[in-house]
C-alpha positions as CSV (number, residue, x, y, z in Angstrom):
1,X,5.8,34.2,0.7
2,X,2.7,34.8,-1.8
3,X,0.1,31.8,-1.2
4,X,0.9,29.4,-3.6
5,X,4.7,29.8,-3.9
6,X,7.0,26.1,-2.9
7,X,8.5,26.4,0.2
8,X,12.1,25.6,0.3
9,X,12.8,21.8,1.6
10,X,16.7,21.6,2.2
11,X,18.0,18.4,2.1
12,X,21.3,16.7,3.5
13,X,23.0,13.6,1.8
14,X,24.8,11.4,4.0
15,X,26.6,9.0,1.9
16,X,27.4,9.4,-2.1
17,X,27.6,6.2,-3.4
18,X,25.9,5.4,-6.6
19,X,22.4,5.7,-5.4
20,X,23.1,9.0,-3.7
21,X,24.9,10.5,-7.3
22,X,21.5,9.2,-9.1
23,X,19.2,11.1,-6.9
24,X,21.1,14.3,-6.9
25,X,21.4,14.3,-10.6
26,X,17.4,13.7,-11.4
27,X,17.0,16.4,-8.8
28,X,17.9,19.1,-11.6
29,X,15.4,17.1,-13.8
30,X,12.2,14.7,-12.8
31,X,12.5,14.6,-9.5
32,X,12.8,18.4,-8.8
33,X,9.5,18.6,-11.1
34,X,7.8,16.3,-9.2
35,X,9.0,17.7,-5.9
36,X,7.9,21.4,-6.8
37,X,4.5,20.1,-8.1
38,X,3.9,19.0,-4.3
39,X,4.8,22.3,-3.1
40,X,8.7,22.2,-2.0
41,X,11.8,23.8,-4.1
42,X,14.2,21.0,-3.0
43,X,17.9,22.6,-2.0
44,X,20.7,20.2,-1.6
45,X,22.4,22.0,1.5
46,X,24.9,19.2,2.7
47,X,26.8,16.2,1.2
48,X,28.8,13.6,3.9
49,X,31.5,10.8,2.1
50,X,33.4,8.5,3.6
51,X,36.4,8.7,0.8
52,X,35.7,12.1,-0.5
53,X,35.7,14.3,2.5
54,X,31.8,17.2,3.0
55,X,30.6,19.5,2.4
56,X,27.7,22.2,3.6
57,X,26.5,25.3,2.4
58,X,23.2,27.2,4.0
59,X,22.8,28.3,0.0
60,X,22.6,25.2,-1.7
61,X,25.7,23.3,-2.8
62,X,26.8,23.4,-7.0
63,X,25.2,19.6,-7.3
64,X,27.0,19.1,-10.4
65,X,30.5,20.4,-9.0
66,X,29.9,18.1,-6.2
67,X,29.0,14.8,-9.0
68,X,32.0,16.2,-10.9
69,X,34.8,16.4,-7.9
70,X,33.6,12.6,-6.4
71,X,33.6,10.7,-10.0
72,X,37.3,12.2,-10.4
73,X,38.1,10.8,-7.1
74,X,38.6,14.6,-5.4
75,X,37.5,16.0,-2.0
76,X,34.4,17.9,-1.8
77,X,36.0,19.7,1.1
78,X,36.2,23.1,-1.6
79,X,33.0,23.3,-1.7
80,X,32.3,23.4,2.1
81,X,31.2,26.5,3.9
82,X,30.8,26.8,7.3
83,X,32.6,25.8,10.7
84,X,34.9,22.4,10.5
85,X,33.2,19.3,10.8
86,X,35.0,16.3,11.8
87,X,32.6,13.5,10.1
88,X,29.2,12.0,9.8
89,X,27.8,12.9,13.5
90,X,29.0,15.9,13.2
91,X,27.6,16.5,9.9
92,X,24.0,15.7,11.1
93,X,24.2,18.2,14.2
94,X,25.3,21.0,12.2
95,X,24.2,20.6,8.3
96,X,21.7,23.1,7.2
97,X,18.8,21.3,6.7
98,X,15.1,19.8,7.1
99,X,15.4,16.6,5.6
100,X,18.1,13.8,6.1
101,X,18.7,11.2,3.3
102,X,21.0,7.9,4.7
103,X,22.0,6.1,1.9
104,X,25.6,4.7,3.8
105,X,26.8,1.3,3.4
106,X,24.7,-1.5,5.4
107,X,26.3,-3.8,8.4
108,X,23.8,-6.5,8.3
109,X,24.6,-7.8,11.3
110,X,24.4,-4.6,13.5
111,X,22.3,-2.1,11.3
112,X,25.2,0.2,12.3
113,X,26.4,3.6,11.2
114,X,22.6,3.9,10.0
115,X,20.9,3.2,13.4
116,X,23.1,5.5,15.0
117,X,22.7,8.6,12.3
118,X,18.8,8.3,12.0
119,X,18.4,8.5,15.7
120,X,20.7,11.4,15.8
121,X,18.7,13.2,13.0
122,X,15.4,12.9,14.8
123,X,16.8,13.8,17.5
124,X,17.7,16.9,16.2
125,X,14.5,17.7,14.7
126,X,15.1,16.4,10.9
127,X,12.8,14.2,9.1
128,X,14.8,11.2,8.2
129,X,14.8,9.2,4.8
130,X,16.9,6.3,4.4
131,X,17.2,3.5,1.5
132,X,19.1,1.1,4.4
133,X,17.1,-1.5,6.0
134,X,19.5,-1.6,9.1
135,X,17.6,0.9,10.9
136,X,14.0,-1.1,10.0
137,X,15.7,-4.4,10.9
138,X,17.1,-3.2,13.9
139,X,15.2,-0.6,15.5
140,X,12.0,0.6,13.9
141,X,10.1,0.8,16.5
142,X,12.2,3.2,19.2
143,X,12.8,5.2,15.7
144,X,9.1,5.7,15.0
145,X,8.5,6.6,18.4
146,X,11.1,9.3,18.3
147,X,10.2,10.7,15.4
148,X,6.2,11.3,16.8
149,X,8.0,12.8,19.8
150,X,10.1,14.9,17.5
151,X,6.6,15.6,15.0
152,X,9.3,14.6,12.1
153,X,8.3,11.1,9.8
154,X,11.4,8.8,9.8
155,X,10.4,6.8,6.1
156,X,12.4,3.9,4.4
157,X,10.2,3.1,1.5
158,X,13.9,1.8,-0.6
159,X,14.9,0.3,2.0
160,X,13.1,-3.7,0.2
161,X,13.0,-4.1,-3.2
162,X,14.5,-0.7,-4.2
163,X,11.9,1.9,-5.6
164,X,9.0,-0.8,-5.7
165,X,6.0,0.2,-3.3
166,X,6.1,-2.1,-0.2
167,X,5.5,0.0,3.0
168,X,3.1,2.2,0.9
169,X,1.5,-0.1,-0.3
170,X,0.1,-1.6,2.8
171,X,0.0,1.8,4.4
172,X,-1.5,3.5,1.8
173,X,-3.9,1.3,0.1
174,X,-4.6,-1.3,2.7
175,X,-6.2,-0.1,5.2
176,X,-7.7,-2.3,7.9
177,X,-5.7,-4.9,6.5
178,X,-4.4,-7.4,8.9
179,X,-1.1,-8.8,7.1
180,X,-0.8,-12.6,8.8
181,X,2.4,-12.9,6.6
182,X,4.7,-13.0,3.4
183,X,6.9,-15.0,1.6
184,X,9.4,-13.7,-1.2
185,X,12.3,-13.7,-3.6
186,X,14.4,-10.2,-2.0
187,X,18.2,-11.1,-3.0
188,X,18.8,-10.1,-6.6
189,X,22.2,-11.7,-6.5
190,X,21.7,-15.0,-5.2
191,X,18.3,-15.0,-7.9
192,X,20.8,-13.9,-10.8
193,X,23.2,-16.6,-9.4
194,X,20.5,-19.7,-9.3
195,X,19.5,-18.6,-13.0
196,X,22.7,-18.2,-14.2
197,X,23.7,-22.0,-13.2
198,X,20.6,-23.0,-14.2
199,X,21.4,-22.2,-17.7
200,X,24.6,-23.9,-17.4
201,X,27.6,-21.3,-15.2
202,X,29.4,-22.7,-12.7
203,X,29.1,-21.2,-9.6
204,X,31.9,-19.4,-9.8
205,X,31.3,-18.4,-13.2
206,X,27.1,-17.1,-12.1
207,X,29.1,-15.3,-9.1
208,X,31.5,-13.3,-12.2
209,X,28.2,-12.3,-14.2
210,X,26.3,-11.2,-11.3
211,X,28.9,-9.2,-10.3
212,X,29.9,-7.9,-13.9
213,X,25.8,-7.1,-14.1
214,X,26.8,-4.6,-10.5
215,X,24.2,-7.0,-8.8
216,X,26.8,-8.6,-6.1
217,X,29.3,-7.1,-4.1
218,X,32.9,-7.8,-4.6
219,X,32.7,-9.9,-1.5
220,X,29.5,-11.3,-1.9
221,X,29.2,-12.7,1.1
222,X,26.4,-11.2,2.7
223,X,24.0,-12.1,0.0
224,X,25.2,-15.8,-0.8
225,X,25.2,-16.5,3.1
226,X,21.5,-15.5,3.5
227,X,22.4,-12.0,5.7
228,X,20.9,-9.9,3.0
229,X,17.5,-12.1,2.8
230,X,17.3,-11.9,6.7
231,X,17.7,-7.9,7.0
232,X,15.0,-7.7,4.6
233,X,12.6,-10.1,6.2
234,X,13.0,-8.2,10.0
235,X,12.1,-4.9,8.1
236,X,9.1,-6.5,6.4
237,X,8.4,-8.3,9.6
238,X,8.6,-5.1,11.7
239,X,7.2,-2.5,9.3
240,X,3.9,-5.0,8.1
241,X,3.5,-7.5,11.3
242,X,4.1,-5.4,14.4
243,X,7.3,-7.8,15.2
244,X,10.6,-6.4,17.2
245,X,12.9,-8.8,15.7
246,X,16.4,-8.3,15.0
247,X,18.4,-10.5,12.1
248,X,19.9,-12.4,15.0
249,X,16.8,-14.4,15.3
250,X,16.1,-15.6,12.1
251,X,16.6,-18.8,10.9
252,X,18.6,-18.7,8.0
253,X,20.6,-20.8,5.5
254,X,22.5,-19.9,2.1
255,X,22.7,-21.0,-1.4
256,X,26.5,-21.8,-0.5
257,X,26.1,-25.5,-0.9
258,X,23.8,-25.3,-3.6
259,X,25.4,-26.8,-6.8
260,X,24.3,-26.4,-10.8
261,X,23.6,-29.9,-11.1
262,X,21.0,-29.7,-8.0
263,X,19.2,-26.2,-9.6
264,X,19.4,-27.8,-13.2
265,X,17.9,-31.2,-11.7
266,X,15.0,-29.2,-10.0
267,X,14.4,-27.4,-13.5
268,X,14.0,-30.6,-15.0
269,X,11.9,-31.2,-12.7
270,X,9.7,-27.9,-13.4
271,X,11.0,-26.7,-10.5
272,X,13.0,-23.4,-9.5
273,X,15.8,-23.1,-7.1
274,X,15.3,-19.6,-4.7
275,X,16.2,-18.0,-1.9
276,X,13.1,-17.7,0.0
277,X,12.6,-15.2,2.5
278,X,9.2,-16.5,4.8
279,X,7.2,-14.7,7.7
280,X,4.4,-16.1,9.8
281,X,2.6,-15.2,12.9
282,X,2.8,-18.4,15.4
283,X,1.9,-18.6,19.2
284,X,4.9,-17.3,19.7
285,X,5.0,-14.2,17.6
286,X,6.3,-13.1,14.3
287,X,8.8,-15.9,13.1
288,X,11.0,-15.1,9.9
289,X,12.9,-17.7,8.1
290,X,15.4,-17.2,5.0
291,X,16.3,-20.8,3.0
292,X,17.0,-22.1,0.0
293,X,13.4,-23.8,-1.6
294,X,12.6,-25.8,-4.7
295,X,9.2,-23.9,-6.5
296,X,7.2,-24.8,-8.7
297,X,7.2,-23.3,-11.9
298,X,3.9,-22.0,-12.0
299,X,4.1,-20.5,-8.7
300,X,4.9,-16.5,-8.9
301,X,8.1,-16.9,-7.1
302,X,9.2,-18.8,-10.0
303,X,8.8,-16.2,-12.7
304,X,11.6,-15.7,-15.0
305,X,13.0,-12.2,-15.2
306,X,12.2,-11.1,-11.5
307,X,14.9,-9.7,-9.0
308,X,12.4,-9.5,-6.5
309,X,8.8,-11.1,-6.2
310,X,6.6,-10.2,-2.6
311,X,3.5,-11.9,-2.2
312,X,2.0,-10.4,1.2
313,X,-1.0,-13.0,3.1
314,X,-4.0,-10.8,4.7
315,X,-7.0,-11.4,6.7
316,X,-9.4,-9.5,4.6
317,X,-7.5,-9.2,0.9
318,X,-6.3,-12.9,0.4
319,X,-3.0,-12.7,-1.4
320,X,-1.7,-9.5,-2.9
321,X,1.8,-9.3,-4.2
322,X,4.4,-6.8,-5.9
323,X,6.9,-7.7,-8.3
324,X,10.3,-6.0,-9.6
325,X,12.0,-6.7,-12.9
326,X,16.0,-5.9,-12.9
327,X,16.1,-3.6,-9.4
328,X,18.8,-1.3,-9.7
329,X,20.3,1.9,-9.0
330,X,17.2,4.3,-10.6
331,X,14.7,2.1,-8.7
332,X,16.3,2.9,-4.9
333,X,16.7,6.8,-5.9
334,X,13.1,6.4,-6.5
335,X,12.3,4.9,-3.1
336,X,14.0,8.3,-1.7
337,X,11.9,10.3,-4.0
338,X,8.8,8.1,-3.1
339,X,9.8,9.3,0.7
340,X,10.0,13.1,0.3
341,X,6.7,13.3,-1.9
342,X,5.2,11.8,1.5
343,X,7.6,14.7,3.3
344,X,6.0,17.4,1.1
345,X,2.3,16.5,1.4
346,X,-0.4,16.9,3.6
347,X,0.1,15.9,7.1
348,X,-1.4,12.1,7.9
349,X,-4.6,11.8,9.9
């Protein structure tokens, strides 16, 4: 290879959901630019569904065959070279590749398949990049610790607030930077429910629009019962404060009982209804709390327009903060992107 020349950086998709189909298809476009301008030809080497069947192929797989065959509801099985594989652990032991992306669906209350696949990728030598906070929430600490034993980075930069820098930014431009906590808006579907009813939808009607908008799940349980907003605050807890907490061990409480009159009385009041995901240090350790709070309008967890608002409390900066406009889809396949540009650099000192 002449000096100079990208080195190839094969990567492996394990799950193909909408985020996964974004990323492969700016691949061909601005993120493959991006990627070769750090010094890697990206290769997309492996693709692991749970409707549509895998696929593998040590000379890159057709990516656009691959969108084609899973938005027509096919197999990808067609396009698979190589020995049988049986699912998703054996996918990670065999796939040819250097990098694994986990973008499956989340468990919030077990961080489970993720935790499971991302210790079995560093395990077998891959660097690991994952947009699913279960393995942060769960297990970030035994997973960073593997991955120095394996010399591989295991990096989750989507996994809060989508694309938007978070973990970088605290790694990256704060250094020496004691974070002594955070408080936040991270649940874009219970914010697009509160503002909906506070311009007059019922609940049930806010529910509809937030999911019409692709924000909520059909069952949207896992956001309107607080679940989401804790699995976020234990990965920000863990990754920025040094905690080992688990979602367990928060203390959290819904928007479930929260009605339009009370969010349109607390607007009268100049007031905003949120979802508030808190962490503190204490005597006792890292405590992270998720709960329904009236704010001010002037504060910036109030602003209009915001999916997500993080404002981060530090010994030596004072209050810094990061806010996201309407998170989506683009923004998480950014986070991944965000995560191999890291891959393809330098090595950290």
């Amino acid at each position: 290879m002449s000096r100079g020349e990208p080195r190839e950086l094969r990567l492996a998709l394990l799950g193909f959901g909408s985020v996964g189909r974004r990323f492969a298809e700016l691949l061909s476009g601005p993120y493959g630019r991006a990627l070769r301008a750090a010094g890697v030809r990206p290769r997309i080497t492996g693709v692991a569904t749970a409707r549509h069947g895998l696929a593998t192929d040590p000379r890159g797989l057709p990516v656009r065959r691959c969108l084609a065959l899973v938005r027509s509801g096919r197999s990808l099985e067609s396009l698979h070279r190589g020995p049988r594989l049986s699912g998703g652990r054996d996918f990670i032991r065999n796939v040819p590749a250097d990098v694994l992306l986990e973008i499956t669906t989340l468990d919030p209350r077990t961080g489970q398949p993720a935790l499971a696949h991302v210790r079995a990728a560093l395990r077998r030598g891959l660097h690991v990049v994952t947009a699913n906070k279960g393995p942060v929430a769960f297990g970030l600490a035994s997973l960073e610790s593997l991955a120095r034993r394996h010399d591989r980075r295991f990096l989750h930069e989507g996994a809060v607030m989508d694309g938007t820098p978070v973990f970088n930014l605290v790694r990256r431009c704060l250094p020496a930077v004691r974070v002594l906590g955070f408080r936040g808006i991270l649940n874009a579907t219970t914010t697009r429910i509160l503002s909906a009813m506070e311009a007059g939808s019922t609940a049930a009607e806010a529910l509809r629009e937030a999911q019409a908008a692709g924000v909520a799940e059909a069952d949207p349980a896992n956001d309107v019962e607080g679940w989401d907003a804790a699995v976020k605050g234990c990965a920000l807890a863990n990754a920025l404060m040094g905690a080992r907490l688990t979602p367990s061990q928060v203390r959290r409480r819904g928007i479930g009982s929260i009605t339009p009159a009370r969010v349109r009385a607390a607007r009268r009041a100049g007031e905003r209804i949120r979802l508030v995901v808190r962490g503190a240090r204490t005597a006792r350790g890292v405590r992270v709390t998720v709960a329904p709070e009236r704010i001010p309008l002037g504060d910036s967890l109030a602003t209009a327009g915001a999916d997500g608002t993080l404002l981060l409390e530090t010994d030596l900066m004072g209050e810094v903060g990061v806010w996201e406009g309407a998170g989506g889809v683009d923004q998480t396949a950014y986070g991944l992107l965000s995560d191999l540009l890291t891959i393809a650099g330098p090595p950290e000192a």
